[in-house]
C-alpha positions as CSV (number, residue, x, y, z in Angstrom):
1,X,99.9,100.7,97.9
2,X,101.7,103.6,95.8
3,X,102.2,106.2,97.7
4,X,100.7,108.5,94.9
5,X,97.8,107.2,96.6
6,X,98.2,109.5,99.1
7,X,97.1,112.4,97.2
8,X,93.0,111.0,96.8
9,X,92.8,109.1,100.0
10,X,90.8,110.3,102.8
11,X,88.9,108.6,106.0
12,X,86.0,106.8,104.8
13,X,84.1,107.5,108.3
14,X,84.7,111.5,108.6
15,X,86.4,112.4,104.8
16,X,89.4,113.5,107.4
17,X,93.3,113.5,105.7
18,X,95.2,110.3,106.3
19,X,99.0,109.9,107.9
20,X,101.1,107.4,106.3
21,X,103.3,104.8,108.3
22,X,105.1,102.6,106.2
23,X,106.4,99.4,108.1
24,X,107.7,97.5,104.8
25,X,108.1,98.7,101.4
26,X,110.1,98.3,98.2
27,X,111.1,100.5,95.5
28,X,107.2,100.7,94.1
29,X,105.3,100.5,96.5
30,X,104.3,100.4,100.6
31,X,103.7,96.4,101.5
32,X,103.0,97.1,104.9
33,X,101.7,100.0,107.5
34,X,99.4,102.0,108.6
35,X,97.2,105.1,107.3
36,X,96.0,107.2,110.2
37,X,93.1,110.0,110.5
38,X,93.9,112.2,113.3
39,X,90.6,113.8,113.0
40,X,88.2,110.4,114.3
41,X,91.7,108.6,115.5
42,X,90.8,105.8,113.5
43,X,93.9,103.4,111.8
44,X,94.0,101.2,108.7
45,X,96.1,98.4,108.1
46,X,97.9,98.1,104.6
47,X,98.7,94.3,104.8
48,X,100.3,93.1,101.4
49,X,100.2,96.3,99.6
50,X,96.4,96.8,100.2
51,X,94.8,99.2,102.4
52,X,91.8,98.3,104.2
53,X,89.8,101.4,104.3
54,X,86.3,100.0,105.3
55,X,85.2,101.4,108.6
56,X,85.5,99.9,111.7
57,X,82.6,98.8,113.6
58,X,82.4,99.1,117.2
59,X,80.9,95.6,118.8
């Protein structure tokens, strides 16, 4: 994931502003980490350079 990304990401579930953790990353791009809303406390993995942003379902 670029981190230019950053600019036009947002929470799918509440449209809140997403913190970026990077775990793993080269000179293009973040490979692994985390994007975090603070406003429904909700993470997404980036696994591979892809974030999953689909909401989480509670079970």
């Amino acid at each position: 994931m670029k981190r230019s990304l950053m600019d036009i990401l947002c929470c799918p579930v509440c449209k809140g502003d997403l913190a970026l953790t990077a775990d793993k990353e080269d000179a293009k791009e973040v490979l692994e980490g985390t994007l975090h809303c603070a406003s429904c406390k909700t993470d997404y993995p980036i696994h591979e350079g892809i974030p999953d942003l689909l909401p989480r379902t509670n079970q």
